[in-house]
Structure formats: C-alpha cells, structure tokens
N, C-alpha and C positions, 0 to 999 in steps of 0.2 A: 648499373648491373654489377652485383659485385662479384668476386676474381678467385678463380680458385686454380692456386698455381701446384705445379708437379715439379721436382726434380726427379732429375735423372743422372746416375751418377756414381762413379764406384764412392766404396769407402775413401775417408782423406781427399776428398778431392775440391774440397769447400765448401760445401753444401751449406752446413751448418752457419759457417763466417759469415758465407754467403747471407742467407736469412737475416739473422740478427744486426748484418752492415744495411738491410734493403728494405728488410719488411716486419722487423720487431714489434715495431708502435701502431703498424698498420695490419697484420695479417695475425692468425691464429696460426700456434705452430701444432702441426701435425705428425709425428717423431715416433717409431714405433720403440727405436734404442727409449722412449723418456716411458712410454705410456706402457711397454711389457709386453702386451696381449694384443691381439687382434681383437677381440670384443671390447674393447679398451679402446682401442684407435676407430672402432667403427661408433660407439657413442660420441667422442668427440666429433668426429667427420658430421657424424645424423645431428647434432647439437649445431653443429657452424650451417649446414645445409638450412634447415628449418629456421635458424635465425639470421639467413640471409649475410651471414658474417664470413670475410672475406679470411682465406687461409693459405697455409702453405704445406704440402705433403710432400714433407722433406725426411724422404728417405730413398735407398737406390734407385727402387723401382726398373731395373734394368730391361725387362721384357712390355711387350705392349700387352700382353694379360695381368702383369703386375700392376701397370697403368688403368687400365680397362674399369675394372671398379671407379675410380676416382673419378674419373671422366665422367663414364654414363650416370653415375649419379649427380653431378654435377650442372649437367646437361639438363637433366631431366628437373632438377629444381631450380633452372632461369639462369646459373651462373655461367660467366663467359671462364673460360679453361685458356690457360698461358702455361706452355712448359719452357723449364732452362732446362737445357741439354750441358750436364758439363761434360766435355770431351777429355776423356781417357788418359791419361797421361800416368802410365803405371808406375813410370821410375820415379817420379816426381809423389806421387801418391806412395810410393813403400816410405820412400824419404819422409814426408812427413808424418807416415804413423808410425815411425822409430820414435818421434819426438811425444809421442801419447805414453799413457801410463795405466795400467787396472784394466779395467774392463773396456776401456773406450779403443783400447789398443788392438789393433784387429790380426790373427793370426795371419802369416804373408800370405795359407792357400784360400785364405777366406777372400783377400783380395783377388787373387791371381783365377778364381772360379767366376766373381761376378764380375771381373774385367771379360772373361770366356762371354758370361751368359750375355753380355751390354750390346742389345740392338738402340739405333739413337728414335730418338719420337720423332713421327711422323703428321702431318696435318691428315692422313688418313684416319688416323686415331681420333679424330673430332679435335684437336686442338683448335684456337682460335687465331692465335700466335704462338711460335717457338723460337723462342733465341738461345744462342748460343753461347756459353759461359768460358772465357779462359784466363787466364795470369798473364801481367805484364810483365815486361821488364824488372820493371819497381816492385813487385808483386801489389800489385791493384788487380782488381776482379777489371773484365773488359765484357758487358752483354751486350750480343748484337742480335739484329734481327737477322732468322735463319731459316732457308728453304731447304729441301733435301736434297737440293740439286746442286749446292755451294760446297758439300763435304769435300 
C-alpha cells in the first residue's frame, strides 16, 4: 500500500532536512514554497494519487482542515496516511531562520502567527500512524511513535 505522509510543522523547524535525510529517493516531494500555487500542488498531489506513487506533503499544514485535503484524498485512493508532527520549538526555530537568506527566510510574525494557528494531528483526522519528530542533543532528528495522549 503505498504512503502518503503529512508534516506538520512551523517554519524552521526541519521539515525540509527532515525529507531529504528520510524520504528523497523514496517519496515525491510535495512543497507548495517549490510549486507556487495551489493548482500547482493539487496536479502534482492528483499525479502521485493516480499513480499510486508514494510522497510527502511537506509543508506546515498546522490546522486539521489544512491537513483534511490530503488525507481524504488519500484515503479515498487506497493509500495508508502517516503524519510527523514536528513539535514547536519557537526559540529554536527563530534561531534557525536568522541563518536563511532571500526568500526562504521567513518574517519572525510569519512565524510567531502559525506557531498561534499549530493544533498537533490527531488519529481522529484518519491518520494510520503519527509520530513525533524532535532534535537531539547532537542535532539528529529523533521520530517516534506518537498517541495524543503522550503530549
């Protein structure tokens, strides 16, 4: 069954790393910063669905009606739904996007608005599995498996 994963996620918060350390060679990226447009990201999305091709929709998605598209389409064309939750970590997230540049560089209330909007995913939402994404020590990604009841 192939896999159609969601982040969840403020800006800065590794999403991106994330992807390309986990699921480069494996999944389709889904990025709406790369693709512009929503009619732009809904072609690619209808392209991986229809050809059964396994991906990643990696962008914040911070509300579960953000999420909700992804899903129920998902759902509805055979595929099993996995979200990372990366958990919030706003000091640590300004901190890293002082070190971006141009466009990728996000204004701090752009942050500080979809840190506000960030409800975490729930298996009510139809996930299949949700794990939870955070930074180690060493800065290593750590994903574990996550119930809503572990916050």
């Amino acid at each position: 069954m192939p896999e159609a994963i969601i982040f969840t996620g403020i800006q800065a918060s590794g999403k991106s790393t994330f992807y390309k350390e986990r699921f480069f060679t494996t999944h389709v990226r889904i990025n709406l910063d790369m693709l512009k447009t929503r009619p732009k990201e809904k072609m690619v999305l209808d392209a991986c669905l229809q050809a059964k091709v396994p991906f990643v929709v990696d962008n914040t998605n911070p509300t579960p009606g953000d999420r909700e598209k992804y899903i129920q389409a998902a759902k509805a064309s055979g595929f099993r739904v996995i979200g990372y939750y990366f958990r919030p970590d706003i000091a640590a997230c300004m901190e890293r996007n002082k070190g971006r540049s141009g466009k990728e560089r996000i204004p701090e209330a752009g942050l500080r608005r979809t840190y506000s909007l960030m409800h975490p995913p729930t298996y009510d939402e139809g996930y299949d599995e949700i794990y939870l994404v955070t930074m180690s020590e060493e800065g290593e990604f750590v994903a574990e498996s996550w119930r809503e009841d572990t916050r």
